[in-house]
N, C-alpha and C positions, 0 to 999 in steps of 0.2 A: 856478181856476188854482192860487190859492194850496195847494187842499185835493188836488189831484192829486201839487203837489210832494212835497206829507207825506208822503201816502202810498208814492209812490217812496223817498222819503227813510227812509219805513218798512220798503220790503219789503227795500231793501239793507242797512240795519242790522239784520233777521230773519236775512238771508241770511248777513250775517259772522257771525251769532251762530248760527247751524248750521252753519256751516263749521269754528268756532272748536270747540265743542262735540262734534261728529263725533267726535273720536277723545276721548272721554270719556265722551259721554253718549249711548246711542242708545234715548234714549224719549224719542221726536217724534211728540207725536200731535195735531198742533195740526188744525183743520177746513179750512183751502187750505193744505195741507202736498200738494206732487206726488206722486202715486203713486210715481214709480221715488225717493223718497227715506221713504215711508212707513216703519212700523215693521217692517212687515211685510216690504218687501223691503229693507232693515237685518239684519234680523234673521236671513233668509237668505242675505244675502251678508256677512253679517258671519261665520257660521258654516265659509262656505265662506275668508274668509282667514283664519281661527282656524286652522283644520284642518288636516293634512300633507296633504291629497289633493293642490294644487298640487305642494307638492314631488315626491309618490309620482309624480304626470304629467310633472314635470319629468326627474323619476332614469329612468324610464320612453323619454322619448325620447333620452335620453344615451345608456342602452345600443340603442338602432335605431341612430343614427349610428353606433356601434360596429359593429354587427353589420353595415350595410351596407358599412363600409369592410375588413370583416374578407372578405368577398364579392366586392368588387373585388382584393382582394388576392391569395385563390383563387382568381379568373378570371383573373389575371392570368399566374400562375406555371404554373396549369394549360395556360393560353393559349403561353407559354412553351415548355413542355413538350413539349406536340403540335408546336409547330412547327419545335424543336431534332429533336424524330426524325423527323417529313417530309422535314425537308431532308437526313438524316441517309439518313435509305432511298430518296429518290425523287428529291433531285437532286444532281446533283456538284458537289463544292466546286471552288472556285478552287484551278488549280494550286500544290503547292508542294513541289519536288520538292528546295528546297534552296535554301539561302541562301548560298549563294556565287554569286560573280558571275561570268558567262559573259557573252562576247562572240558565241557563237554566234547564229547565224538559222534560226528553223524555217521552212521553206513546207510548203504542204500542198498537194500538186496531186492534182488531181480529174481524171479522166478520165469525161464524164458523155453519155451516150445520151439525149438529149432526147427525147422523143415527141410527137407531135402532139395527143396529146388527154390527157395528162397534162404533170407537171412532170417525169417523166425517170423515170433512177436512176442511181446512181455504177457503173461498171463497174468503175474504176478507183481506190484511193487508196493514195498514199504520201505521207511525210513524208523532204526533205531539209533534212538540217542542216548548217549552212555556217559554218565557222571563217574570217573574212577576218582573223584574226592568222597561223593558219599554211598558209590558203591549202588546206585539208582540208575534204572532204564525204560525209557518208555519206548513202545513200538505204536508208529500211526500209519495206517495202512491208506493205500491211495486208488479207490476206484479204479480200474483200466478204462472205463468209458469216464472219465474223469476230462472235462474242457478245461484244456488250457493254452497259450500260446507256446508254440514250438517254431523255433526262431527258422528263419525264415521259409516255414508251412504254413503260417498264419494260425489260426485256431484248428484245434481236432482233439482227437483224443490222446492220454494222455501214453496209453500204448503202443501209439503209432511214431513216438518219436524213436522206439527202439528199431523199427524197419527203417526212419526217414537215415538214423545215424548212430547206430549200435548204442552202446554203453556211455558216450561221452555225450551224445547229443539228450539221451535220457538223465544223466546226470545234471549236465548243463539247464535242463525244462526244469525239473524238479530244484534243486538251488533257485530258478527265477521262480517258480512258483510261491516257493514257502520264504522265500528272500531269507536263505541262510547258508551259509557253505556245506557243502557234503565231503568230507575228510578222506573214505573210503567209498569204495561199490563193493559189493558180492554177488557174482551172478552164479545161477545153479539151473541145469539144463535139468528134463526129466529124469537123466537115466544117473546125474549126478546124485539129485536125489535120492533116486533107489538105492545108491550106493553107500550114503552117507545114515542112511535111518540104518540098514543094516550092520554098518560099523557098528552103530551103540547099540545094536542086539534086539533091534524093534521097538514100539511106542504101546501103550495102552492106550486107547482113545473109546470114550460112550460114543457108539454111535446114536442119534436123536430116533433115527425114521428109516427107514425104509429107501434105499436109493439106488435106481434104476435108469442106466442110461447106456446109449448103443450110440460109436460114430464108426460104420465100415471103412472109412476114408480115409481114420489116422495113419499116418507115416509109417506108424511101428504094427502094422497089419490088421490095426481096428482097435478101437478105443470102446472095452465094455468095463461098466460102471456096474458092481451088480454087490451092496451091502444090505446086511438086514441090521434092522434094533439090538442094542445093547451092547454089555463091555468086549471090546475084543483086543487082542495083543496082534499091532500091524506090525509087517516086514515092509519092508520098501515097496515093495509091487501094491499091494493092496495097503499101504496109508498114501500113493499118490491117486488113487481112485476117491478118497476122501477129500482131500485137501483142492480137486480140480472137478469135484461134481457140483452141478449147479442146475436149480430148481427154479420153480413160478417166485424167489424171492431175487433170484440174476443175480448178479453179483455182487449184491451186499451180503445174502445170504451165506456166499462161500468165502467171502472175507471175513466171518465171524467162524468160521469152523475152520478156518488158514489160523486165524488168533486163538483158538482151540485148543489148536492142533502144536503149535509152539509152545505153550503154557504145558501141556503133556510131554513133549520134546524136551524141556527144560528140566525136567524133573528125573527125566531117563537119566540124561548124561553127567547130573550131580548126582547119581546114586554110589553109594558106597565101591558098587563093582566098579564102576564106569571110571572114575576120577583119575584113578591112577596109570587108567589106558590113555588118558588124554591128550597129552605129546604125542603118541603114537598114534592115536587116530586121523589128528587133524595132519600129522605128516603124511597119516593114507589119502585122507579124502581131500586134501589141500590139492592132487591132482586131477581130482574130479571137478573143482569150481574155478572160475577165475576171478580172480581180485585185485586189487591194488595194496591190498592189509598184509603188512608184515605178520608172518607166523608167530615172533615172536609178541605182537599185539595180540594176536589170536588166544596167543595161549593166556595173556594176562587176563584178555575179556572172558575167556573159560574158565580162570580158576577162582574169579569171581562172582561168577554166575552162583552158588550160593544162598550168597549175602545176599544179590540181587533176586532172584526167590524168595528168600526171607523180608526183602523190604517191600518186595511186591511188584511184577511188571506189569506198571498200565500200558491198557492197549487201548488203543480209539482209533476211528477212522473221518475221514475226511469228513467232515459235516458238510450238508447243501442236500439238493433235492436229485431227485429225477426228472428229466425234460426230453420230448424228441423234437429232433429239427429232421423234415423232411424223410418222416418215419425212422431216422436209425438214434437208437435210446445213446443220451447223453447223458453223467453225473454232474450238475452244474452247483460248485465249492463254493461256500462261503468262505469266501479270499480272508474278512478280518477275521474270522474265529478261528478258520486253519491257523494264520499268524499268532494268534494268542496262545492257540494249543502247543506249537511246537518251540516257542518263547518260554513256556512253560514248564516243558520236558527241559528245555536247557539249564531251565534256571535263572533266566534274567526278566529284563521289563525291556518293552519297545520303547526305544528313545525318540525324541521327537520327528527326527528325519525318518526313523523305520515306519514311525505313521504315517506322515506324509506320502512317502512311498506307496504304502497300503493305500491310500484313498485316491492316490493317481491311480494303481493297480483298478482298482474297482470299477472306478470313472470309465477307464478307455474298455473297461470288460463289458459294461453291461451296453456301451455303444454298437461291441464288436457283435453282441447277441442281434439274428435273423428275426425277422417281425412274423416269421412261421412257427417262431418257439411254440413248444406245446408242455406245460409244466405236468406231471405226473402227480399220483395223489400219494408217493409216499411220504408218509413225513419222518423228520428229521429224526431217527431212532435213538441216535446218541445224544444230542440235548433238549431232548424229550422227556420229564417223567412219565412214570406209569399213570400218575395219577391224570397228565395231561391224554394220554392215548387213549384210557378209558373216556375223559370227557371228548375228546373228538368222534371216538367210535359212537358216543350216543348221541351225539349230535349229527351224524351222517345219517339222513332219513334217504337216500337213496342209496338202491342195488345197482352191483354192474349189471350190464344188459347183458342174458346167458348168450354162452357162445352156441352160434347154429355152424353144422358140417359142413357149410360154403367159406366159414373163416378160417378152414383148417389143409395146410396143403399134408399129402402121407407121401412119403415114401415109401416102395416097395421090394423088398429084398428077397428073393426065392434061391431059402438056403435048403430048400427039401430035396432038391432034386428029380423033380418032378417034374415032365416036361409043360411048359404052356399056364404054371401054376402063376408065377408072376402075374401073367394078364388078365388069369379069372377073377384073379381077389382085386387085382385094381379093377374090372368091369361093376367088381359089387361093391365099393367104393364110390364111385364115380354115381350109381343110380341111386348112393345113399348123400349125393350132394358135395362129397368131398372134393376137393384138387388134388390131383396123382402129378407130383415133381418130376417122377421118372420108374422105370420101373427095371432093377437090376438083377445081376446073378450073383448071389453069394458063393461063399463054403460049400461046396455038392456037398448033402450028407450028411452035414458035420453039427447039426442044431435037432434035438431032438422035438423041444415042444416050438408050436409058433406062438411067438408075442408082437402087443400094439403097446410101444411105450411113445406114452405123448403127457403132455402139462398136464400139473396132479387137477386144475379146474375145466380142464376141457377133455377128463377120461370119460362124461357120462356120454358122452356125443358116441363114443363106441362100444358100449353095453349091444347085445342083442347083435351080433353078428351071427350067418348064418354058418360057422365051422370053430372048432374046438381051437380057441386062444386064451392065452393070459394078461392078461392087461394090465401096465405096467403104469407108475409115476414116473416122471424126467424130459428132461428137452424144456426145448424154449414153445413158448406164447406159438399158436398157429404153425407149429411146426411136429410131425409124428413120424414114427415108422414104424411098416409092420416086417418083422420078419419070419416070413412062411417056413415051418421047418417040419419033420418026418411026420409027423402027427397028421397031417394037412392031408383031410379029402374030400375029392370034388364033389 
């Protein structure tokens, strides 16, 4: 027991005395000396903490820290970079068209053709702006083939951002377009429509001309357009056959008889009768639209409508031209006079950042334009005078080139009932030069006379057929249909 102590008592006192030693003396070569404290591995790691290799491995990872953080730093700014110009090319900034304060109100009213087996598309947009200080409203109407960017679709038209993303993605297009905030939307479906002209008892509307137009295709069992000249008092079914017919002027044309058509509207629902149903209508037809606009906004902007009457609503529409890119017609805006116009309606001036804005807006627009453009020859109607159109007209020494029967495709509708009727008339079409689209079955029965309604400059092309027709005005450019009905014989 005793002789165990010792020895413990000996190998601690060996042990301080190599500890002690270590940094003195490293020749230890005793016979139970451990391996890992041998001379030999002394001797090698003694070498290795003599040596700078530690340090050279230490200076060594100092510069990696460096170098990695020099790495995050260029990802970083690179990262930056890219996404300062994404947002810069591909999506629109938040309005800012100026830093002074307006009390004005934009809505955005949507006019939207729903379908059955899609999400729609806007037929319709305008933006009105509403001063409730001095009781003033302007409405400016916005082409539907109107080019603009629609974040990220790139460029197209501007009715297409309501299929790309309903109400919010058109709201969000139109703020970057006109670089101003939109307060409210209004959207109004067809049959809201009908519903809402009916609440206030019908509209009186001149009609100008004559208008005739057939789509067998529509949703709601077939879209016919059928007005004659003069005053008449519309219910909803026949003032939306007004307000969505569209002629050889496309859709400038029916955006001046949509501004019309509300300057008539406006004057219904301030009439004496009307005023006092006013609460109660828009509680009716407030289920027919959807919006973001409190009722009780509603009702303020109605019980001013008035005064605003009285001071007068300007209506204008987007200034620019006509152009096609790769034949389908584009409204291509003048970005600064839109800016100016709707600066105007508000009642301020562009501050200098709003300019600036506007002349980047331009810059990356007219980039963004295909080397196919093809500019249209109508000019600018709304800042235009008369007296400028009449010197243009007399300066135009050329005619359009007339249309011949090979630039015209027809459609063929056999609503007689008749069997085989279809194919006769399109064979006598076809040997008078025309392109036959397709040739269908209408309504058995249900058409008494047949008519060719095609563009009011390309009806003489069908004068002189060989069976009893009426020949109508309507439709687009190269586009006709005939529809065969009881009259029809071979």
């Amino acid at each position: 027991m005793d002789k165990k102590t010792d020895i413990d008592t000996n190998d601690k006192t060996e042990t301080n005395t190599i500890s002690n030693e270590n940094n003195t003396d490293n020749t230890l070569d005793l016979p139970d000396t451990p391996e890992w404290i041998s001379r030999k591995w002394q001797e090698e790691h003694s070498s290795e903490k003599n040596s700078s290799a530690p340090k050279k491995k230490y200076v060594k990872k100092k510069n990696y820290n460096r170098l990695i953080a020099l790495i995050i730093i260029l990802v970083a700014l690179i990262g930056g970079l890219i996404y300062y110009l994404y947002t810069n090319d591909n999506e629109d900034a938040a309005p800012t068209v100026t830093t002074q304060q307006s009390n004005a109100i934009n809505i955005m009213i949507m006019g939207v053709d729903r379908r059955a087996d899609d999400v729609g598309r806007s037929d319709t947009l305008m933006v009105l702006t509403y001063n409730p200080a001095d009781k003033k409203a302007s409405l400016l109407s916005l082409p539907r083939d109107t080019r603009v960017h629609i974040e990220k679709n790139d460029y197209d038209k501007i009715n297409h951002a309501y299929a790309y993303g309903g109400h919010e993605l058109t709201k969000k297009t139109v703020e970057a377009f006109l670089n101003v905030p939109v307060d409210y939307y209004v959207m109004i479906d067809v049959h809201a429509f009908e519903k809402i002209i009916d609440a206030v008892g019908g509209v009186d509307i001149d009609v100008e001309k004559r208008m005739y137009y057939e789509d067998p295709w529509d949703d709601d069992g077939g879209l016919v357009i059928d007005l004659y000249p003069g005053k008449q008092h519309m219910d909803g079914k026949t003032a939306i056959q007004y307000v969505r017919y569209r002629d050889g002027e496309g859709d400038i044309g029916r955006i001046t008889r949509q501004q019309k058509f509300i300057k008539a509207f406006m004057s219904q629902i301030i009439s004496p009768s009307i005023l006092p149903k006013l609460p109660e209508i828009i509680q009716n037809i407030s289920s027919a639209i959807q919006t973001d606009m409190p009722i009780d906004k509603m009702i303020s902007l109605m019980t001013d409508l008035p005064t605003v009457q009285q001071n007068g609503l300007n209506s204008t529409m987007v200034p620019g031209k006509p152009a096609y890119i790769e034949d389908i017609s584009y409204w291509i805006p003048d970005i600064a006079k839109t800016r100016q116009l709707i600066a105007q309606n508000m009642d301020i001036t562009l501050d200098e950042a709003a300019q600036k804005d506007t002349e980047q807006t331009i810059t990356q627009y007219e980039k963004s334009l295909p080397k196919g453009l093809k500019m249209g020859n109508i000019a600018d109607e709304e800042t235009s005078s008369t007296d400028e159109k009449d010197t243009k007209k007399e300066e135009t020494t050329e005619k359009p080139a007339p249309v011949k029967n090979e630039d015209i495709t027809v459609l063929v509708i056999n609503s007689s009932g008749i069997n085989g009727a279809g194919a006769e008339v399109a064979d006598i079409l076809k040997h008078k030069g025309f392109k036959i689209s397709s040739v269908e079955t209408g309504n058995t029965s249900s058409r008494e006379h047949t008519t060719i309604t095609a563009n009011e400059n390309e009806l003489n092309c069908f004068y002189g057929m060989p069976f009893t027709c009426t020949i109508m005005s309507g439709g687009s450019p190269g586009q006709a249909t005939v529809n065969i009905g009881l009259d029809y014989q071979k």
